[in-house]
N, C-alpha and C positions, 0 to 999 in steps of 0.2 A: 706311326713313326713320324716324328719331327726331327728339323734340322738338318736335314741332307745340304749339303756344299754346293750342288747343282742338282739338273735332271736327268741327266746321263744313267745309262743303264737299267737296273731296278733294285729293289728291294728284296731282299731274300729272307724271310721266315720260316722259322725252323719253331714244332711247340712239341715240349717232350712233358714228359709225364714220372720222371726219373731223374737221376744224376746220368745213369749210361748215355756217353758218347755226350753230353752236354759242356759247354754249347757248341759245340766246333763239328758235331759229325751225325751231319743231318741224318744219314741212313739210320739213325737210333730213333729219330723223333718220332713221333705218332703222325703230325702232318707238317707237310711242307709247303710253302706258297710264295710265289713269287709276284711284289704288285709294281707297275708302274707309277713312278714318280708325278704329286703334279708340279707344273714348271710355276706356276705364279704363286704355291702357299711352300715348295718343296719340301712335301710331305705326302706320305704314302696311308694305307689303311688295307687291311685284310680280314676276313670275316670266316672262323673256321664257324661252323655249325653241327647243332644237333652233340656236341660236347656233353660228355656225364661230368654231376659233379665231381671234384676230388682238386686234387694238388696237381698245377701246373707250373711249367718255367716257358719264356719264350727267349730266343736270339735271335739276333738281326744281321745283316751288315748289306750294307750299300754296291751293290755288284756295278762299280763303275765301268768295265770293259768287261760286262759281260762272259767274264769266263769262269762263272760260279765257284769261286773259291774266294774265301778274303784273301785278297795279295797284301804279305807282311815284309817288312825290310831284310834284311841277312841278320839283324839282330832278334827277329822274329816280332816286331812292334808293327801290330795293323796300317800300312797305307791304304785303304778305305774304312770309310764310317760303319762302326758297328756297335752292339747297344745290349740292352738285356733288360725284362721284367723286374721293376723295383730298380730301374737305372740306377745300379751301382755304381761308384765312383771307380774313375780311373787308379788303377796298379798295378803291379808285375803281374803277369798271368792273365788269364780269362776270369772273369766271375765264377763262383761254382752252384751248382743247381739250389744249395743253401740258403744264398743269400737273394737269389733273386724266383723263388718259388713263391706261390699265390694260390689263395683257395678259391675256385670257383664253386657258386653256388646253383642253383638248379635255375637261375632267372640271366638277365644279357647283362654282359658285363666289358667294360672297355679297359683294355690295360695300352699306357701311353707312354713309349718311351721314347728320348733323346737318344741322337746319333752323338758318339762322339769319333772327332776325327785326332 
């Protein structure tokens, strides 16, 4: 993950294998991981392993005060950075498993996405 605003808090990844509960509701995802920001590239990295191939999606978001939820306005518009596989561009709503789903193959593979704040 790139882009983070500061180093405050961490990163929070979320990798599902479906549309269910994506991206907003990590208990649906296959894994969950939370990485430490670094302060001088501020950017993060997570390394799920041992993955079979098939169809994945990833979400992000920037857990700046720590209390693992994205905190969004009253209008429901995210105040912290968050992001998704095949960095979609920003719109009303969330991304949907759709558009930002990726085939992994049986070898390593790095998917690298922008925070947007």
């Amino acid at each position: 993950m790139t882009g983070a605003r500061n180093a405050k808090g961490k990163i929070r990844v979320a990798l599902f294998r479906a549309g269910e509960g994506f991206p907003n509701d990590a208990s649906q995802a296959i894994h969950t991981q939370a990485a430490d920001i670094d302060p001088q590239t501020l950017s993060a990295q997570v390394v799920f392993a041992d993955l079979p191939a098939g169809v994945y999606a990833v979400s992000v978001f920037h857990d700046e005060n720590m209390n693992e939820k994205l905190d969004k306005n009253f209008m429901g518009v995210p105040k912290e950075g968050y992001g998704a596989s095949n960095n979609p561009k920003k719109k009303m709503g969330p991304p949907n498993f759709e558009e930002t789903k990726f085939q992994l193959g049986g070898t390593e593979q790095s998917v690298e996405i922008k925070l947007m704040y």
